[in-house]
C-alpha positions in Angstrom: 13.3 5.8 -9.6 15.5 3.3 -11.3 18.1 5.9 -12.1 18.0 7.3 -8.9 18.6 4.2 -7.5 21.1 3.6 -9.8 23.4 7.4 -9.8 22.7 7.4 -5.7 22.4 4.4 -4.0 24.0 1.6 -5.5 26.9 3.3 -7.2 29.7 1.9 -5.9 29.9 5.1 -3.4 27.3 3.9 -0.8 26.4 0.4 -1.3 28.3 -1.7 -4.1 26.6 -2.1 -7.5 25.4 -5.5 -7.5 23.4 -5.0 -10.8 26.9 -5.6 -11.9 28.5 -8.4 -9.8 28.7 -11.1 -9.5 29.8 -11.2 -12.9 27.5 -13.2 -14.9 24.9 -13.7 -12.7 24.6 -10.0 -10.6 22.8 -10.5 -7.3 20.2 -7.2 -8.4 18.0 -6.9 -11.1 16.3 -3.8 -11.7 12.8 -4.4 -13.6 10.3 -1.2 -14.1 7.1 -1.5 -13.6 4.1 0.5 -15.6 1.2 2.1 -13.3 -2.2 -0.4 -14.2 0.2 -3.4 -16.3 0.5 -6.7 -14.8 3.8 -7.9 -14.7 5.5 -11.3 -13.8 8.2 -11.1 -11.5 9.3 -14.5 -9.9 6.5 -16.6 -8.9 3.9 -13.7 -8.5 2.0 -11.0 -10.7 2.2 -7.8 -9.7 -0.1 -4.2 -10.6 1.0 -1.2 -9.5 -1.6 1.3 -9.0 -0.8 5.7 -8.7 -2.3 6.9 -5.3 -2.4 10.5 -3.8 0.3 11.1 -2.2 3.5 13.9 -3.0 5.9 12.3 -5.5 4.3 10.0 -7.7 3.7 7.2 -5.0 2.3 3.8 -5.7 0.4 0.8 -4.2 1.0 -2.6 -5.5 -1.6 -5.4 -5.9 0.0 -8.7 -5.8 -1.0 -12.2 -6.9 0.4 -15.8 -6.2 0.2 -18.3 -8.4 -2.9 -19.7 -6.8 -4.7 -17.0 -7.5 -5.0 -15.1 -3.8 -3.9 -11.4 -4.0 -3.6 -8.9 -1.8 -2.8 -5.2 -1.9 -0.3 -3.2 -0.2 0.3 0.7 -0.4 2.3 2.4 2.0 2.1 6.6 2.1 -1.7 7.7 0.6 -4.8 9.8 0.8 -7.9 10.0 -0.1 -8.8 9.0 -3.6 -6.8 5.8 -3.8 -10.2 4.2 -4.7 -10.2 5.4 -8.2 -7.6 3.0 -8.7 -9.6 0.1 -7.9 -11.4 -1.0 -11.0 -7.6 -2.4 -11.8 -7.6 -4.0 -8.7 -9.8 -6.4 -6.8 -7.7 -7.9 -4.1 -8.6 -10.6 -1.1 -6.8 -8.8 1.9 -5.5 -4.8 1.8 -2.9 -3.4 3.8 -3.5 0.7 3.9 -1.8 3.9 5.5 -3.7 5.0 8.2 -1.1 7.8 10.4 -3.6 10.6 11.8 -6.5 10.0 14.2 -9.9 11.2 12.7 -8.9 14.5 14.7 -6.3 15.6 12.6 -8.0 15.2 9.2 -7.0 18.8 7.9 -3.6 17.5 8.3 -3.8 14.3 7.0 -5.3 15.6 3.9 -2.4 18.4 3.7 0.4 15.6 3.8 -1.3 13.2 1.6 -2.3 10.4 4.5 -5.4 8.9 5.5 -7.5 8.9 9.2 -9.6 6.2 10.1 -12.6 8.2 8.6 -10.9 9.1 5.6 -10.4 5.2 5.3 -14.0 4.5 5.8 -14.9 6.7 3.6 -12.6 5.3 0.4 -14.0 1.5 1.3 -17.5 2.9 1.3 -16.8 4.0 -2.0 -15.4 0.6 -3.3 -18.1 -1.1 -1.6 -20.1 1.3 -3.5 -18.8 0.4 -6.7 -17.7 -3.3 -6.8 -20.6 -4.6 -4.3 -17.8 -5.9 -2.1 -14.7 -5.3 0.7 -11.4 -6.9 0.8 -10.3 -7.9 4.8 -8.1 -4.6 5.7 -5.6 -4.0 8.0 -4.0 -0.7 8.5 -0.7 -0.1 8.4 1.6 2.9 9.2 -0.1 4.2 12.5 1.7 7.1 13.8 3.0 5.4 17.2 2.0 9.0 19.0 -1.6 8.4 18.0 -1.6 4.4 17.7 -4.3 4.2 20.7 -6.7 6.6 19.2 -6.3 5.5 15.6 -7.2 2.3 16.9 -10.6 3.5 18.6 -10.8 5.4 15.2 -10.8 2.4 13.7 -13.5 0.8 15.2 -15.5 3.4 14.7 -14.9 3.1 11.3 -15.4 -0.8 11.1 -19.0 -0.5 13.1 -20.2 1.8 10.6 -19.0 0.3 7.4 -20.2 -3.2 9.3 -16.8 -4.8 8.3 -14.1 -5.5 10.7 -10.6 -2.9 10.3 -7.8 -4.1 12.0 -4.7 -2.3 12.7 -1.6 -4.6 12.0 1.1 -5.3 14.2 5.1 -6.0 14.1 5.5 -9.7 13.1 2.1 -10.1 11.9 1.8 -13.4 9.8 -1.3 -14.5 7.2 -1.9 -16.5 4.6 -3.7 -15.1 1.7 
């Protein structure tokens, strides 16, 4: 990704290299990350974690310095659960874009329904004893309202509460 970045985007040809400029002290820094290390980057730790989804894709627990972590992982399907003895996270932010509906499609393009959710956190739950607070992220706006209902749906029968986030949503974790 780093060379990509690197030969495509900030070349000089799209968007100036700053990995290069100011001189002395450039305004980018590039620093790679391995898939299950911890690494420091400013104030906070960070663990990226592979999920299924296309290209090798990635979710990323992240910790502050006092110790309250949460997870984020944008485009994923089922199976981002096996992941999750690396992780144990306070609040979780996951891809939900199909209703419960349109599983078969979901599944196809790597993404997640409501019950496909459900059934990943039941499997944590299963595993670790405990749930994280979640908030979905990356509802389809064609199917918002009924991945919403989906979601409750969900939440009722996993007895925890799923909420869909919303644009210029602010917490403290």
């Amino acid at each position: 990704v780093l060379d990509s970045l690197s030969a495509n985007l900030v070349n000089g040809a799209i968007y100036p290299d700053h990995t290069r400029f100011p001189a002395g002290i450039p305004s980018l820094r590039f620093s790679p990350l391995e898939p299950g290390a911890e690494k420091t980057v400013g104030d906070y730790s960070v663990i990226p974690i592979r999920v299924p989804h296309g290209p090798p894709t990635y979710g990323f627990q992240v910790t502050a310095a006092d110790g309250g972590r949460f997870f984020y992982s944008g485009d994923t399907g089922p199976g981002f659960s096996e992941g999750w003895g690396v992780v144990s996270p306070d609040v979780c932010f996951i891809e939900t874009s199909y209703p419960d509906r349109m599983e078969a499609e979901a599944r196809a393009r790597g993404h997640l329904t409501p019950g496909l959710l459900g059934a990943e956190l039941g499997k944590i739950e299963e595993s670790f004893g405990k749930l994280p607070t979640v908030w979905a992220v990356h509802l389809n706006p064609r199917y918002e309202t009924e991945i919403r209902e989906d979601l409750f749906k969900s939440s009722m029968g996993l007895g925890i509460k799923i909420e869909a986030a919303y644009e210029d949503l602010e917490m403290e974790v």
